[in-house]
C-alpha positions in Angstrom: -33.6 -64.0 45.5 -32.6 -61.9 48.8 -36.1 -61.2 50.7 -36.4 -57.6 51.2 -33.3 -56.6 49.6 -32.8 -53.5 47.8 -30.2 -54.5 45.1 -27.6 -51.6 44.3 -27.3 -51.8 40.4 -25.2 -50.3 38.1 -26.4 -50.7 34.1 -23.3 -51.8 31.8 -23.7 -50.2 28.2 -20.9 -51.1 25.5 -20.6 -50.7 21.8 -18.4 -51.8 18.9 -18.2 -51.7 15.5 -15.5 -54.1 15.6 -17.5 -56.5 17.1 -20.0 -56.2 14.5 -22.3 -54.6 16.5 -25.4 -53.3 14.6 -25.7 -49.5 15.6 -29.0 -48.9 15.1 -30.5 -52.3 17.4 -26.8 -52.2 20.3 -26.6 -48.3 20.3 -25.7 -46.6 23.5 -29.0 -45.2 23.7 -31.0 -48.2 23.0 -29.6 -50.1 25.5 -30.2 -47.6 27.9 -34.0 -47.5 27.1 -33.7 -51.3 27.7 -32.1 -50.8 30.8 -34.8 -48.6 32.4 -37.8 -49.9 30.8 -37.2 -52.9 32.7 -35.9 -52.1 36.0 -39.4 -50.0 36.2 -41.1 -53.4 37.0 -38.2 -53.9 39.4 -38.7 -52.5 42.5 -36.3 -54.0 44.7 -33.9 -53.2 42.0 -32.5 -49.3 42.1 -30.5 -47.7 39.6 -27.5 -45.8 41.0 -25.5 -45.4 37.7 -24.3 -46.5 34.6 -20.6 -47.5 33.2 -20.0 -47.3 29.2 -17.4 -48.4 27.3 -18.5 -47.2 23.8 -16.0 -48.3 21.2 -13.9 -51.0 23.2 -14.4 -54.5 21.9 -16.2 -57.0 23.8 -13.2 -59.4 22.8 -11.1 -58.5 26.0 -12.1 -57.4 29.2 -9.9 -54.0 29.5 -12.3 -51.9 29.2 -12.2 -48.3 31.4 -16.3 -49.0 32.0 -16.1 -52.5 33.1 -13.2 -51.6 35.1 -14.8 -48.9 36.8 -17.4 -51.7 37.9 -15.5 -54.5 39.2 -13.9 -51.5 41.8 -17.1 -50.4 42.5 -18.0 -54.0 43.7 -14.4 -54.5 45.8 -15.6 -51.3 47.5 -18.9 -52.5 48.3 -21.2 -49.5 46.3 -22.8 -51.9 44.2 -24.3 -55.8 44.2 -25.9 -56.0 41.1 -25.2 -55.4 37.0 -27.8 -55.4 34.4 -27.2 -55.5 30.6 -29.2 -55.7 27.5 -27.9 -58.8 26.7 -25.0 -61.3 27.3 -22.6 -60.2 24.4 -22.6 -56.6 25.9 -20.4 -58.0 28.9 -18.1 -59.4 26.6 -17.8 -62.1 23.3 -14.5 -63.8 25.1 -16.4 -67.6 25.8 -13.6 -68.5 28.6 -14.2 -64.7 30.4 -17.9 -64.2 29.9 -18.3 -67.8 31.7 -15.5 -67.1 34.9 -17.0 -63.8 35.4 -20.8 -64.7 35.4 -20.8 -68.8 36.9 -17.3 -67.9 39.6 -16.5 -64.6 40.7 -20.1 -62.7 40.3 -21.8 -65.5 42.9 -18.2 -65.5 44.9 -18.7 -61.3 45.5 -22.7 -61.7 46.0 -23.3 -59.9 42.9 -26.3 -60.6 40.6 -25.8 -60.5 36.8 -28.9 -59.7 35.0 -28.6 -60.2 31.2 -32.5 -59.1 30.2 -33.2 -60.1 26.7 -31.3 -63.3 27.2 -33.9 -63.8 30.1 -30.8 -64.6 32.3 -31.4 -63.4 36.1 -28.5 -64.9 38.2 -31.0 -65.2 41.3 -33.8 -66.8 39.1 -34.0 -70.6 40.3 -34.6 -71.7 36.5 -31.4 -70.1 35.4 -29.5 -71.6 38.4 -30.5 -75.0 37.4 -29.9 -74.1 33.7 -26.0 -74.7 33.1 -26.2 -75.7 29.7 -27.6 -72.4 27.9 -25.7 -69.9 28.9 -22.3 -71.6 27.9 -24.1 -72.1 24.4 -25.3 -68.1 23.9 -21.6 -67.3 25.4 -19.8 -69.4 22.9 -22.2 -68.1 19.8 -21.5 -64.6 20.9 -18.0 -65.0 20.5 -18.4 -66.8 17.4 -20.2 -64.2 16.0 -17.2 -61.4 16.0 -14.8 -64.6 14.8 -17.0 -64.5 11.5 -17.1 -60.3 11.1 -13.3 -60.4 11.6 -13.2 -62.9 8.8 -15.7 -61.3 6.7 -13.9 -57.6 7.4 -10.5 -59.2 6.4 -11.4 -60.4 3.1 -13.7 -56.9 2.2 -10.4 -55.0 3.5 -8.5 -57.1 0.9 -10.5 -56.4 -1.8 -10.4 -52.5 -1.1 -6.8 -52.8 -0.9 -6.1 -54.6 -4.1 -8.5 -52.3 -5.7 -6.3 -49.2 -5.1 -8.9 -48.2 -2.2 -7.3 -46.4 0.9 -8.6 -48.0 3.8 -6.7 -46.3 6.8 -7.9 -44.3 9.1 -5.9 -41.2 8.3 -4.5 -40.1 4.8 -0.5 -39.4 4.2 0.4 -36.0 4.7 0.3 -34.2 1.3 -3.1 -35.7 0.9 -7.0 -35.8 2.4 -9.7 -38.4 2.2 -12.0 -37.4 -0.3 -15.4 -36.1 0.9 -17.8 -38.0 -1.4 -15.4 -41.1 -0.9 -13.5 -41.4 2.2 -11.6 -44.5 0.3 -10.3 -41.8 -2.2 -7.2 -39.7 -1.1 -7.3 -36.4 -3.3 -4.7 -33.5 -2.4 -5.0 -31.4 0.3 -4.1 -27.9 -0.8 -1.6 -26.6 2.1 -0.1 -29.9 2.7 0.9 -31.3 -0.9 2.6 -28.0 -1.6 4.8 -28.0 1.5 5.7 -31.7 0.4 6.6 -30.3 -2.9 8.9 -27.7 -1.2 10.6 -30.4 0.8 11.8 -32.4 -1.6 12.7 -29.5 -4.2 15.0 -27.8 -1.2 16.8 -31.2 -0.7 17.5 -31.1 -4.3 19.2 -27.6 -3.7 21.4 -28.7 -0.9 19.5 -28.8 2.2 19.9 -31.6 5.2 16.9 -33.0 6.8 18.0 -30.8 9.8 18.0 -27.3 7.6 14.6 -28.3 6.1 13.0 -29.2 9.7 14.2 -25.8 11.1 13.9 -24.0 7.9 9.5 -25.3 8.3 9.9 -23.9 12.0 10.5 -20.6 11.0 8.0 -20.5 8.7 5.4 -21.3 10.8 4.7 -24.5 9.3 2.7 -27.3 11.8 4.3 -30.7 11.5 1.9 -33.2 10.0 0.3 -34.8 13.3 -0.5 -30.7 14.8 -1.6 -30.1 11.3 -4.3 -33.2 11.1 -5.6 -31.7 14.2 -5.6 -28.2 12.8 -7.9 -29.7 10.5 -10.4 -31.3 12.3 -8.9 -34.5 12.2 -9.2 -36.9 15.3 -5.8 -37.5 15.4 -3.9 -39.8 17.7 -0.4 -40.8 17.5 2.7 -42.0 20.1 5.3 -39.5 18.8 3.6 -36.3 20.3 5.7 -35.2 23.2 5.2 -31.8 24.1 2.1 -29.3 23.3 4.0 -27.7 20.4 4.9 -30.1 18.7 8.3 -29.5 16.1 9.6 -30.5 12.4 12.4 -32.9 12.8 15.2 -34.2 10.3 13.3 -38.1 11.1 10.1 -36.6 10.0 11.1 -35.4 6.9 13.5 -38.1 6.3 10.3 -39.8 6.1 8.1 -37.7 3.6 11.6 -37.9 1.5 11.2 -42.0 1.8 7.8 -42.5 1.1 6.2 -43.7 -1.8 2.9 -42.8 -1.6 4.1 -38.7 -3.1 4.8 -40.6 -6.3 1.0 -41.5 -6.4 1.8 -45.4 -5.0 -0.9 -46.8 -2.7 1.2 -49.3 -0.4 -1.2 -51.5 2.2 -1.4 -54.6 4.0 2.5 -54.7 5.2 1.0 -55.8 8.6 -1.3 -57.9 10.4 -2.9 -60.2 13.1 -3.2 -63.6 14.2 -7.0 -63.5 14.6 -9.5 -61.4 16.0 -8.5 -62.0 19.8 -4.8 -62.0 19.4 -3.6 -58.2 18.6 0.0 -58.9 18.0 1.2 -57.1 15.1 2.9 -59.5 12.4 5.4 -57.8 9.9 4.6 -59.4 6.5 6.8 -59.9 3.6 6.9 -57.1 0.3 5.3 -60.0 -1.9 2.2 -60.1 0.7 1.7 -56.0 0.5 -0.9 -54.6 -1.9 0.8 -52.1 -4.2 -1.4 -49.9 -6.4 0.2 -47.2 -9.0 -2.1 -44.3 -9.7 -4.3 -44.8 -6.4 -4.2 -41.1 -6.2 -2.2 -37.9 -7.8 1.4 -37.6 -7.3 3.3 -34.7 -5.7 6.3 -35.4 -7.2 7.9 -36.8 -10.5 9.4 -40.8 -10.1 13.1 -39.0 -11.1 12.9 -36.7 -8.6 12.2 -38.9 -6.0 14.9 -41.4 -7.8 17.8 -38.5 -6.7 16.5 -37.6 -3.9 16.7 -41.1 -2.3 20.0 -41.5 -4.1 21.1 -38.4 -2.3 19.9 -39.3 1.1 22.1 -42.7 0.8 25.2 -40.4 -0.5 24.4 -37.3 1.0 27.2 -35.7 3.2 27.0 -32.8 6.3 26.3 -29.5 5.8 29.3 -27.4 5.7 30.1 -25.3 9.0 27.4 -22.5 9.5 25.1 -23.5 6.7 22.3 -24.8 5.9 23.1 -26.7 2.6 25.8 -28.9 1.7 29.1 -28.3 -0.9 28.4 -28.4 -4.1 30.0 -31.7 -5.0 28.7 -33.4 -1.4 27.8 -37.1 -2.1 29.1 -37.2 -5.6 32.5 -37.3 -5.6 34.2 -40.7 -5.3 38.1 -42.3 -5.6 38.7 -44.0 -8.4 40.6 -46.7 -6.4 39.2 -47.3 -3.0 35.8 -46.3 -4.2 35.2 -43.8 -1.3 34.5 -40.5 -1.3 36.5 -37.1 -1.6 35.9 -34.7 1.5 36.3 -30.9 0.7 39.3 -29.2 2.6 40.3 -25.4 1.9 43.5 -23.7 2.3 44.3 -20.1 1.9 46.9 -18.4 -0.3 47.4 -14.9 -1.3 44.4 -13.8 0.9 41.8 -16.0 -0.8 40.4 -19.2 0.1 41.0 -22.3 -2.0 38.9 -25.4 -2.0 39.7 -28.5 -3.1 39.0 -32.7 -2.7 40.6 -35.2 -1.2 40.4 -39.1 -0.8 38.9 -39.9 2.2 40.9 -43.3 2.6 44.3 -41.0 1.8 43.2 -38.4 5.1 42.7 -41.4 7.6 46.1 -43.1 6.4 47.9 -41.4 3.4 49.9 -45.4 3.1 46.5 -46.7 2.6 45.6 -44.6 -0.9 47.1 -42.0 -2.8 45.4 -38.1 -2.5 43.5 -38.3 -5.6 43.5 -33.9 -4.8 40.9 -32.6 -7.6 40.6 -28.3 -6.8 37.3 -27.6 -6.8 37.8 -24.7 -9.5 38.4 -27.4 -11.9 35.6 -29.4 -11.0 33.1 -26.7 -11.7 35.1 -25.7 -15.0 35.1 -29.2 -16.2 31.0 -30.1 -15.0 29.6 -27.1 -16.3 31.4 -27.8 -19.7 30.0 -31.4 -19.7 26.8 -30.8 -18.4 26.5 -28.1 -21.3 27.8 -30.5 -24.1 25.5 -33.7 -22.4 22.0 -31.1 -22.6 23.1 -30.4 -25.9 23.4 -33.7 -27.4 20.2 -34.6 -26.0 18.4 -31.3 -27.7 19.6 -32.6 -30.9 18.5 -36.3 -29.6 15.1 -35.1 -28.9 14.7 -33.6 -32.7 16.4 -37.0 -34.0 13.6 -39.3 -32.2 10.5 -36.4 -33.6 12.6 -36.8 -37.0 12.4 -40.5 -37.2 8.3 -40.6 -36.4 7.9 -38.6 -39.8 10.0 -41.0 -42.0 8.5 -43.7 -44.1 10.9 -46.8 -42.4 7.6 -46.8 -39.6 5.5 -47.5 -42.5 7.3 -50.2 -43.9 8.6 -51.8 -40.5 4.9 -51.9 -39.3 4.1 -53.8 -42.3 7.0 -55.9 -42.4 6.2 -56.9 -38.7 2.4 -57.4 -39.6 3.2 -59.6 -42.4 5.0 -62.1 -39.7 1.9 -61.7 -37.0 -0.1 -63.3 -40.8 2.3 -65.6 -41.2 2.5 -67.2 -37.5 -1.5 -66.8 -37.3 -2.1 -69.0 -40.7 0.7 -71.6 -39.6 -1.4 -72.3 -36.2 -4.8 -72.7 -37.7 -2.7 -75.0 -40.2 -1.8 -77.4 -37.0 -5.0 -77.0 -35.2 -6.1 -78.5 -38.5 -3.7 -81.2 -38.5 -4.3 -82.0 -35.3 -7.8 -82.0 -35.6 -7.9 -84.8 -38.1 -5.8 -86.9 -37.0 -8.4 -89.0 -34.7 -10.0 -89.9 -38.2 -6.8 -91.1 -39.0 -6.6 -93.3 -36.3 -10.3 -94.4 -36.8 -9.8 -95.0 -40.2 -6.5 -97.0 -39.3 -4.1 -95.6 -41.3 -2.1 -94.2 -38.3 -1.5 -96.6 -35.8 -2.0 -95.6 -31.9 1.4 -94.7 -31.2 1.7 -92.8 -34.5 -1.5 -91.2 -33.3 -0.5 -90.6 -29.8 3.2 -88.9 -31.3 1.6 -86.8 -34.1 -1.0 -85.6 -31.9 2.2 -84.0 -29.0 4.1 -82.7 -31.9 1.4 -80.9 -33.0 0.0 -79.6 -29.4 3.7 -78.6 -28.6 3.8 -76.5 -31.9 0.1 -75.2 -31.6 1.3 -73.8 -27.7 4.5 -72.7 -29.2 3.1 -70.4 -32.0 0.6 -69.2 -29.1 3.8 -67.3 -27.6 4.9 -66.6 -30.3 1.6 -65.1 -31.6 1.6 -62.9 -28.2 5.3 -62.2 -28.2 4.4 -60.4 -32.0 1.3 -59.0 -30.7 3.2 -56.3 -28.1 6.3 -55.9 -30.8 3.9 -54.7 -33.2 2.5 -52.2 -30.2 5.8 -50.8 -29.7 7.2 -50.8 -32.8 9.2 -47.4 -32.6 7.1 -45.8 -30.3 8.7 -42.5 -29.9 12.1 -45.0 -29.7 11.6 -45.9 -25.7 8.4 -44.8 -24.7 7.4 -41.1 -23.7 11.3 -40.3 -23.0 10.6 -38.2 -20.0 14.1 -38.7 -18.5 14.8 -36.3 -22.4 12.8 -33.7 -21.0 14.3 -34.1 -17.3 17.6 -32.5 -19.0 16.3 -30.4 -21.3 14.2 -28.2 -18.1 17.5 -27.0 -17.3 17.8 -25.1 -20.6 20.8 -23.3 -21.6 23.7 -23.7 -18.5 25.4 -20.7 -17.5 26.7 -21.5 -13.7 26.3 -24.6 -11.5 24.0 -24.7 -8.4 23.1 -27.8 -6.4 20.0 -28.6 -7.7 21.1 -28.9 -11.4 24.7 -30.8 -10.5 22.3 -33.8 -8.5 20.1 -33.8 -11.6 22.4 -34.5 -14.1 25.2 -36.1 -12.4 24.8 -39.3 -10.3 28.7 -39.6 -10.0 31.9 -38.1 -10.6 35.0 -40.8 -9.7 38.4 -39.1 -9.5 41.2 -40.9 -10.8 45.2 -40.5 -8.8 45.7 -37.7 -11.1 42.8 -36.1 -10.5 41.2 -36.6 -13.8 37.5 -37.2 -14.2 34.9 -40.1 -15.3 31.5 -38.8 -15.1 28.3 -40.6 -15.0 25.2 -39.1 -15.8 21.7 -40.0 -14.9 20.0 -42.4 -17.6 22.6 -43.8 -19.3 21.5 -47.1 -20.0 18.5 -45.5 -21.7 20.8 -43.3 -23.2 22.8 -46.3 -24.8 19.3 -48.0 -26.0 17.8 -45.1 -27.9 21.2 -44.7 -29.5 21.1 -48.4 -30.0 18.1 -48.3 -31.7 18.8 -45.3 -34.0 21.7 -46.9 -35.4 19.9 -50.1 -36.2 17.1 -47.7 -38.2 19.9 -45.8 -40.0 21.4 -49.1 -41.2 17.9 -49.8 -42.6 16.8 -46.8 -44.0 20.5 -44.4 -44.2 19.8 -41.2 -43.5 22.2 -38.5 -43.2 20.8 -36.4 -40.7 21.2 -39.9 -37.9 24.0 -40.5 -39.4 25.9 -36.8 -38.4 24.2 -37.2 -35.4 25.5 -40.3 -34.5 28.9 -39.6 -35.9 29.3 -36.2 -33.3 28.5 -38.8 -30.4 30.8 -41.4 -31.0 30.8 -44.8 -30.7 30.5 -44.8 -26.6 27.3 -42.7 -27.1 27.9 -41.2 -22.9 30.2 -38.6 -22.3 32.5 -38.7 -19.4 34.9 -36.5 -19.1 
């Protein structure tokens, strides 16, 4: 120790949860306490300042505090540092040790570390070079464990459907009496709801992003803010910030609005390494029904459909022709592009291949007018929302009618059947050791019976389960709650086409070289299964009401037109 020196010390305070740092015992405030209590028996030590760095881990030394004191020592202000106790400079073993045994004695600085009892200028810790590696290794140590520990208890949250980031989607809030719970904010969720139902009508992600300007609406990073939320992020540019077609390219892409909880995708090395590592969709943990959707699964279905097929809007406006993203060649399998040409005074549209415009050798014209097309697709759609009405009264029908009763039994009887022919070879199998004992099996009769029996026993154990979810769903409203039915039937009686009702019902149209039509509609494969179904029942049980019914359809069972 320097006689009659005045040492120039500046107190280093630092915090972090990450660290596992105990709030109550490291806080800010306590180690300040610390700090002054013992530099009062000090008096050739004098305070001039402190540096803080509450927050920061101690894992790496870029810290705004600690840098703040390494220039004050370059510039000569200060020759001393006090802290409450080693793992406040840091919990990095290899930069703890070169700061406080090389380049702290190299700039004349003394390190003071109190309840460690560690006093650079005290002869029994210069002499001591054995404990202070040992504290500084078990201090880093010590974070190495919390990360572990916080790793597996962030698992477990996520695989239990408990949000765990540090803000909610937009649409949503963290719940107030459980921050893992996202409930719905009340502003937010209904402009979500409003962006995907006016890209159902026809607007591009541009026309929805200027079309929220106007209205006044804050994008989602101003509006966290507007909320009290401490919100940080690397997109914000300028002090007004504004809705663009990327932003809500992304609320029409994410799955979280259909009430999906999606975490995990990403990841470090370890505690001191804070690369980010990308991991694979089997890795992530995927929770249906974490919290309330904002939207139904088939509207989000089109929508996404719609952002892959989706064409420009036409030529001062805001939403897209009719037929944009739906229309496809027959041939070539691309799709039509709207021209318009002008006769008598009037403007006629019509479609065209796509291949055919580049390089008319290429494909044929595959020219559809567009006054057919709505002629012909509201006639369809009509006859399609029809046959489902009378589809939806055929499915109600066959709940009442007796063929459930005697199916469930039927079906119940076989579950009896399979349940007494396993307890018949558990039996068998059971006593055939006192076969063996009593020698009349021989051991490799023994050893044969006793497979063929355990392969039947684990056979009629699928079997058993395999019967046990047939007899669940035995004719269960046909295929479940049939909410793609209802999807139709919301449209109600057609009288004219709009955008929103041709993307519901239609997922393509393909033109053929003389411009007739095949159209697909939405569902079709659970279409043909229901109607599968309903003809197997009417061969059981005939019944004339399926049987007209299925005799209007055909034998296709999907229009096209």
């Amino acid at each position: 120790m320097r006689k009659n020196h005045t040492y120039r010390a500046y107190a280093y305070l630092r915090l972090s949860v990450e660290d596992g740092d105990q709030i109550e015992s490291d806080s800010i405030k306590n180690q300040r306490v610390i700090v002054q209590r013992y530099c009062g028996g000090q008096q050739e030590i004098q305070i001039i300042g402190e540096a803080v760095d509450d927050g920061y881990t101690g894992t790496n030394f870029n810290r705004p505090g600690f840098k703040k004191i390494l220039n004050l020592i370059k510039s000569g202000e200060i020759d001393c540092i006090i802290v409450k106790d080693l793992s406040r400079l840091g919990r990095d073993f290899t930069e703890v040790l070169r700061y406080v045994q090389r380049r702290f004695p190299e700039w004349g600085v003394r390190f003071i570390a109190i309840d460690d009892n560690y006093d650079s200028e005290a002869e029994s810790c210069k002499e001591d070079f054995l404990t202070l590696p040992i504290k500084s290794l078990l201090n880093e140590s010590y974070p190495a464990n919390t990360s572990i520990s916080i790793r597996n208890t962030l698992k477990a949250m996520r695989e239990q459907g408990l949000f765990v980031g540090a803000y909610a989607y937009y649409g949503y809030q963290k719940d107030p009496k459980d921050h893992h719970r996202l409930i719905l904010d009340p502003i937010a969720s209904e402009v979500v709801r409003d962006i995907f139902r006016w890209k159902l009508c026809g607007l591009s992600q541009d026309a929805i992003a200027t079309r929220l300007d106007s209205l006044g609406i804050l994008p989602p990073a101003d509006y966290k803010v507007s909320q009290g939320v401490r919100y940080r992020t690397t997109f914000k540019k300028y002090e007004r910030s504004h809705w663009t077609a990327v932003a809500v390219g992304r609320i029409l892409n994410n799955t979280a609005y259909l009430g999906i909880l999606i975490q995990g995708k990403t990841t470090t090395p370890n505690f001191k390494v804070k690369k980010i590592i990308y991991k694979s969709e089997e890795e992530w943990a995927v929770v249906e029904g974490a919290m309330p959707p904002l939207v139904s699964w088939i509207d989000f279905m089109i929508v996404n459909h719609l952002l892959e097929h989706d064409t420009r809007t036409a030529p001062g406006q805001e939403t897209v022709y009719l037929f944009s993203g739906l229309l496809e060649c027959i041939d070539c399998h691309q799709s039509l592009v709207r021209k318009s040409t002008k006769a008598g005074g009037k403007e006629y549209g019509y479609y065209v291949c796509s291949t055919n415009r580049e390089n008319s050798r290429t494909c044929s014209p595959h020219r559809v007018s567009e006054s057919k097309l709505k002629k012909n697709i509201l006639l369809l759609i009509q006859y399609h929302i029809s046959v489902l009405t009378d589809l939806k009264s055929i499915l109600s029908y066959v709940d009442t009618i007796p063929f459930s009763d005697r199916r469930v039994q039927k079906e119940s009887s076989r579950m009896e059947m399979l349940k007494k022919d396993y307890q018949r070879n558990m039996k068998l199998a059971a006593s055939l050791y006192g076969d063996y004992q009593d020698e009349l099996l021989t051991r490799e009769e023994y050893l044969q019976l006793k497979k063929q029996y355990s392969s039947r026993c684990t056979e009629l154990e699928k079997l058993i389960e395999q019967q046990k979810v047939e007899n669940d769903n035995i004719f269960r409203n046909i295929c479940g709650k049939n909410a793609w039915i209802d999807h139709f039937l919301q449209f109600g009686q057609v009288k004219e086409l709009d955008r929103r009702l041709v993307v519901s019902c239609i997922k393509s149209i393909q033109v053929s070289e003389k411009g007739n039509l095949e159209i697909t509609f939405w569902f079709e494969d659970e279409f043909r299964k229901v109607i599968a179904k309903i003809r197997r029942i009417c061969t059981e049980l005939p019944n004339q009401k399926m049987k007209t019914f299925l005799e209007s359809i055909g034998e296709g069972g999907v229009m096209c037109g």
